[in-house]
N, CA and C atoms as a LAMMPS dump frame, in Angstrom:
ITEM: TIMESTEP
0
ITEM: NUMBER OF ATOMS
147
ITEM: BOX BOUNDS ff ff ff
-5.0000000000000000e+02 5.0000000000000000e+02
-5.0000000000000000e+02 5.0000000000000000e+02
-5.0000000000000000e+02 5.0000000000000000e+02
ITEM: ATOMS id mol type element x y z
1 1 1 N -57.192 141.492 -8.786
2 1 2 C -56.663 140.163 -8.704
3 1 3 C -57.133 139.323 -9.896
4 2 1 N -58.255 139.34 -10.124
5 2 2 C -59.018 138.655 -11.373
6 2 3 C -58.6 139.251 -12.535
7 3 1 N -58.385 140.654 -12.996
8 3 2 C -57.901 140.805 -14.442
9 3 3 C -55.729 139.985 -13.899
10 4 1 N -55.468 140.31 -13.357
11 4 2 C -53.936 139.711 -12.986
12 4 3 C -53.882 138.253 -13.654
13 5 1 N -54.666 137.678 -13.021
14 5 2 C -55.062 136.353 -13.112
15 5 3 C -55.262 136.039 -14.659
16 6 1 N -55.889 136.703 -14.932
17 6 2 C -56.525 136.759 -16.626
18 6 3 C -55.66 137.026 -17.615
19 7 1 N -54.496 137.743 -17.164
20 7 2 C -53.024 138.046 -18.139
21 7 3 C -52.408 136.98 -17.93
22 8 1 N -51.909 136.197 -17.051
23 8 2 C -51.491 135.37 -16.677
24 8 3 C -51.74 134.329 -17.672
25 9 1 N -52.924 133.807 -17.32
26 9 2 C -53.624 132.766 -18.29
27 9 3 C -53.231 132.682 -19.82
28 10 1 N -53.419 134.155 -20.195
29 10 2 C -53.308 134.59 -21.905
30 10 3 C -52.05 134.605 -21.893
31 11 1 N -51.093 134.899 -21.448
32 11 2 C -49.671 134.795 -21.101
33 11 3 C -49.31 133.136 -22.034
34 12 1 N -49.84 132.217 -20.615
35 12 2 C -49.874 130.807 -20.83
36 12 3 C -50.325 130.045 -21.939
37 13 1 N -51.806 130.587 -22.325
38 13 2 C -52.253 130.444 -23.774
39 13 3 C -51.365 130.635 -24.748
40 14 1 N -51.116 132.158 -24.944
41 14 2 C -50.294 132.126 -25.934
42 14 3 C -48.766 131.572 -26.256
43 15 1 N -48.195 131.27 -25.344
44 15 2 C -46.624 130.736 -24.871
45 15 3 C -47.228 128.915 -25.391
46 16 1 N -48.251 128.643 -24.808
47 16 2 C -48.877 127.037 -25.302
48 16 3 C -48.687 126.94 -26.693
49 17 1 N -49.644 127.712 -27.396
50 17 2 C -50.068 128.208 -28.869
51 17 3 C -48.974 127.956 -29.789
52 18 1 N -47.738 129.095 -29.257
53 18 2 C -46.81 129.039 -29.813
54 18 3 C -45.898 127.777 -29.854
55 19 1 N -46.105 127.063 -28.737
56 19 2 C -44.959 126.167 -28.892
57 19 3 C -45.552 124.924 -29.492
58 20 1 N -46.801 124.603 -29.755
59 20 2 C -47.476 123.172 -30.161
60 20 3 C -47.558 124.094 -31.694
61 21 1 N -47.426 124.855 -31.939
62 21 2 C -47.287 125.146 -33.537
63 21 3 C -46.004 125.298 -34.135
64 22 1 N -45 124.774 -33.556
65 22 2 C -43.903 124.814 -33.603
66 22 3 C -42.846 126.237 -34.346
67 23 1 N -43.387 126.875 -33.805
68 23 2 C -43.092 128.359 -33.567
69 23 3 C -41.691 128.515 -33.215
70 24 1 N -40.291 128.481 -33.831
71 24 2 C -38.865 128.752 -33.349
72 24 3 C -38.703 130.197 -32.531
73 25 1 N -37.983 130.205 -31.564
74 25 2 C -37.764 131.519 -30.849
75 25 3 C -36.676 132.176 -31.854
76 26 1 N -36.617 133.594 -31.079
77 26 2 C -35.744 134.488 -32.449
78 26 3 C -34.417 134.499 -31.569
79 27 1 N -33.82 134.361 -32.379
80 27 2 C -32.563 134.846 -32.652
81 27 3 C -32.045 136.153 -31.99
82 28 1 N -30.277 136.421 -31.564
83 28 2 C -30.402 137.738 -31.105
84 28 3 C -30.875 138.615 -31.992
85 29 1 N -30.37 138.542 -33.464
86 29 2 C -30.172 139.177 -34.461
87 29 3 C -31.661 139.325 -34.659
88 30 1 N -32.569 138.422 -34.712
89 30 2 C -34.069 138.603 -35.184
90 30 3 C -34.513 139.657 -33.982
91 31 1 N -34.171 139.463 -32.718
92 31 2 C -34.754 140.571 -31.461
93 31 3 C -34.116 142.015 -32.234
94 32 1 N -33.113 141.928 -32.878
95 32 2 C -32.736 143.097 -33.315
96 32 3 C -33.682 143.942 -34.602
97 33 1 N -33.832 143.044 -34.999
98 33 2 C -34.35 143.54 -36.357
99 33 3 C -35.828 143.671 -35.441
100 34 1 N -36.402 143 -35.47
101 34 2 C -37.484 143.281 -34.619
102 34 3 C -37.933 144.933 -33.943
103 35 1 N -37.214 145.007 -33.33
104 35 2 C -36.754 146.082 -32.393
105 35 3 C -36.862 147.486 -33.225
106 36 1 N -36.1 147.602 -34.247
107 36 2 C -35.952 148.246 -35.724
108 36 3 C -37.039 148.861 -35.862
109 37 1 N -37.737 147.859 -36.432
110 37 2 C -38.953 147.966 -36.94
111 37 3 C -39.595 148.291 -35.962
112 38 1 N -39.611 147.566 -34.907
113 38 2 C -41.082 148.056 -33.959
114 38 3 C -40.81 149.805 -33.768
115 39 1 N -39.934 150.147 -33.568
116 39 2 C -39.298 151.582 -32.967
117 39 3 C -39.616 152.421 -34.459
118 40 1 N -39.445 152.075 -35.612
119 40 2 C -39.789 153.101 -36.367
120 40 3 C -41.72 152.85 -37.176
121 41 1 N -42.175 151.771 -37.129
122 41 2 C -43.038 151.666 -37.983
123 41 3 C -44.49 150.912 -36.706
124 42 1 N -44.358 150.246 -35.508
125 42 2 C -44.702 150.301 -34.447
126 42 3 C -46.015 148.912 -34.988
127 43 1 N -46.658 148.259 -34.571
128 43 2 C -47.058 147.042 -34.487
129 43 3 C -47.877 147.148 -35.969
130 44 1 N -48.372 148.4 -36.433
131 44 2 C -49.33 148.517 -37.697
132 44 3 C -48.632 147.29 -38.797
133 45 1 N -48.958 146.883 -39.789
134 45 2 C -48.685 145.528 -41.072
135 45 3 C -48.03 146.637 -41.543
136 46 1 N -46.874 146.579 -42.486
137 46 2 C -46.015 146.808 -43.578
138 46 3 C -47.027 147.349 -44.756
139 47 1 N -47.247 148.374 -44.871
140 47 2 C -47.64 149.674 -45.998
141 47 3 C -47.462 148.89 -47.295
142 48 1 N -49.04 148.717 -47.92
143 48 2 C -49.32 148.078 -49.119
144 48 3 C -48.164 149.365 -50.487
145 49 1 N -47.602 148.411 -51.358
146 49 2 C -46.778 149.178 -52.541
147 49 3 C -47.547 149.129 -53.404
């Protein structure tokens, strides 16, 4: 119940975070591209050139 509780919270935190930093939601097209990427290259930063 207590870790539940604790996602929850960080849930809320971060959803707060985002919106007082004025953080725009994405786009369908950005969920797409998103998606892309997450599926081939997966949360790691973009490979120094």
């Amino acid at each position: 119940m207590y870790l539940a509780s604790m996602v929850i919270a960080l849930f809320n935190f971060y959803n707060t975070f985002v919106d007082v930093n004025g953080v725009d939601e994405l786009t369908p097209q950005g969920y797409e591209a998103s998606g892309v990427r997450l599926s081939t290259q997966g949360y790691c930063p973009p490979a120094e050139k």
